[in-house]
C-alpha positions in Angstrom: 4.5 13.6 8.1 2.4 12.2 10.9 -0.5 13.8 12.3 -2.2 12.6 15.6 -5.4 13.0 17.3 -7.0 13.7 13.1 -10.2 14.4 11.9 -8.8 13.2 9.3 -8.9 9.6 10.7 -11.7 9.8 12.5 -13.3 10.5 9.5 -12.0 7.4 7.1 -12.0 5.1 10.2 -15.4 5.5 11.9 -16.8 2.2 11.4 -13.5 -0.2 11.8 -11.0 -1.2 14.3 -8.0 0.6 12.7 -6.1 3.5 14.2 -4.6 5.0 11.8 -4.4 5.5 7.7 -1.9 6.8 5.3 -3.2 8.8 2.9 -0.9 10.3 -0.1 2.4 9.7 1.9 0.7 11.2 5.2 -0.3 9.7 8.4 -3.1 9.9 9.8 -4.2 8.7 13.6 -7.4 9.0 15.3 -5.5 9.3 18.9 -2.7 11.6 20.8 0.7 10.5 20.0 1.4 9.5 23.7 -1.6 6.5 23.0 -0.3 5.2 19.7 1.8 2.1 20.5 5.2 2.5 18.4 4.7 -0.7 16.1 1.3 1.0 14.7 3.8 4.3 14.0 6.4 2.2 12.5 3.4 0.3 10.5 2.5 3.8 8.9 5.7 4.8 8.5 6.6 2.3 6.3 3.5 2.5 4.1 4.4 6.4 3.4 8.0 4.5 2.7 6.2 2.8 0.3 4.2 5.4 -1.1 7.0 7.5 -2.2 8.7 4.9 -4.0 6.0 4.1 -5.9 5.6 7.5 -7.1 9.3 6.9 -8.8 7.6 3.9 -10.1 4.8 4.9 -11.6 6.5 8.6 -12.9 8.7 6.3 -14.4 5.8 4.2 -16.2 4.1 7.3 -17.2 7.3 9.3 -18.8 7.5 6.1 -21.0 4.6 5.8 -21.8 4.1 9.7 -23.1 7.4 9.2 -24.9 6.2 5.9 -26.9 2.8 7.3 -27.8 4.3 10.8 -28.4 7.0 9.1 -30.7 4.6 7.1 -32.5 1.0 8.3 -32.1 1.6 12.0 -32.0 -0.5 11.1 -28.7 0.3 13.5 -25.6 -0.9 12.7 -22.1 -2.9 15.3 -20.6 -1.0 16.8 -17.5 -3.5 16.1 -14.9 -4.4 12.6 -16.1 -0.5 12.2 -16.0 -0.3 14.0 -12.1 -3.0 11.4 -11.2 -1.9 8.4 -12.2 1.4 8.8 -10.5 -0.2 10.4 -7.3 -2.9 6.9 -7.4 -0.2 4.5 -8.2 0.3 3.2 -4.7 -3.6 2.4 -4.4 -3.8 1.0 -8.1 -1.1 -1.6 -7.1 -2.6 -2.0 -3.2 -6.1 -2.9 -4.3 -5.7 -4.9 -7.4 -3.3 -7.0 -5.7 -5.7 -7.0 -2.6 -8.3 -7.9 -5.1 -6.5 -10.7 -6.5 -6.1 -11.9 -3.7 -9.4 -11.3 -1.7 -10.9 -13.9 -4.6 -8.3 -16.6 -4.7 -9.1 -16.6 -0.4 -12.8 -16.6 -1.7 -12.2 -19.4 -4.0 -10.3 -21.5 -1.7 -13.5 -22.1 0.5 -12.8 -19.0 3.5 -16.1 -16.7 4.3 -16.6 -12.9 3.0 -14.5 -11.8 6.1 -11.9 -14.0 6.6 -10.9 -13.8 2.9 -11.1 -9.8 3.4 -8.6 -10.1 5.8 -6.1 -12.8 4.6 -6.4 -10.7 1.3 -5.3 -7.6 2.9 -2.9 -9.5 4.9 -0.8 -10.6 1.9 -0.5 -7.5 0.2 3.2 -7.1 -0.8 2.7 -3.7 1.0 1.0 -4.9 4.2 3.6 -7.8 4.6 6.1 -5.3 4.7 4.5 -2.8 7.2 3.5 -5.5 9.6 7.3 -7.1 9.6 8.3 -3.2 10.4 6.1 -3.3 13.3 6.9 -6.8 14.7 10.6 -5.4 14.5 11.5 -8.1 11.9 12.8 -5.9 9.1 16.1 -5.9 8.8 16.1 -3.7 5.0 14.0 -0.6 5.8 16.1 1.7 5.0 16.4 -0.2 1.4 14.2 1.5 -1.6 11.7 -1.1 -2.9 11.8 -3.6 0.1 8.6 -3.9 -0.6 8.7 -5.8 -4.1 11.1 -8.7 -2.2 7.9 -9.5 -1.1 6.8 -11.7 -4.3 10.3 -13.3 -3.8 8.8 -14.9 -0.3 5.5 -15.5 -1.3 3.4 -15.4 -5.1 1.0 -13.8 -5.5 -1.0 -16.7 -6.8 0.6 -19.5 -4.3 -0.3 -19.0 -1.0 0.8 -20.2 2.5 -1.6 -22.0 4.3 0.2 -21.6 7.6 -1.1 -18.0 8.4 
């Protein structure tokens, strides 16, 4: 679900250039629909894509984990803890991977800024949305595009021709 001309935004993206934010598999944008270009819709869309799957992901992660401490601790994860850990999954992965990244930009010599932004520029994710909105992506439709992402490019070897 998309929502336009948010508080909602407006809120989370008062002091940045950005239009619009997905949050928990909802867009958010700080303008009317009629002055959101399509590729920033697109761009969203494909982040709430994201979002979903990785709820699978990280449901799936959890069940195991309850059954293997269950099975051999006698251990059960408390409901909410297990709730937010799948809702939070997408933004553990997104931000330790932006992290990661982030220093290895740091490390190779680029200022607070520019390594900000060729971290968040390589984030599996990010790559993924910005392909969508460039009209490159051919496998949208496909569940866990996303992760074909490390095939292209490591997380720890970067291209130096973007």
């Amino acid at each position: 679900m998309i929502f336009f001309n948010s508080k909602v935004a407006e809120f989370f993206l008062y002091a940045n250039n950005f239009r619009g934010i997905m949050l928990f598999g909802f867009a958010f944008f700080k303008n009317r629909k009629e002055q959101i270009p399509q590729k920033w819709i697109m761009h969203e869309k494909t982040h709430i894509q994201q979002y979903w799957e990785s709820i699978i992901i990280w449901l799936g992660l959890m069940m195991l984990t309850t059954v293997v401490l269950a099975a051999g601790f006698s251990i059960t994860v408390p409901i909410g803890l297990f709730i937010g850990i799948v809702l939070c999954g997408y933004y553990v992965h997104y931000y330790t991977e932006w992290l990661i990244r982030f220093v290895i930009q740091l490390r190779k010599g680029y200022g607070f800024k520019k390594a900000w932004m060729r971290g968040y520029e390589r984030v599996i994710f990010e790559q993924e949305a910005i392909d969508a909105e460039n009209y490159r992506m051919t496998n949208f439709s496909k569940i866990f595009n996303a992760y074909n992402y490390w095939k292209r490019k490591s997380l720890f070897v970067q291209d130096e021709n973007k």
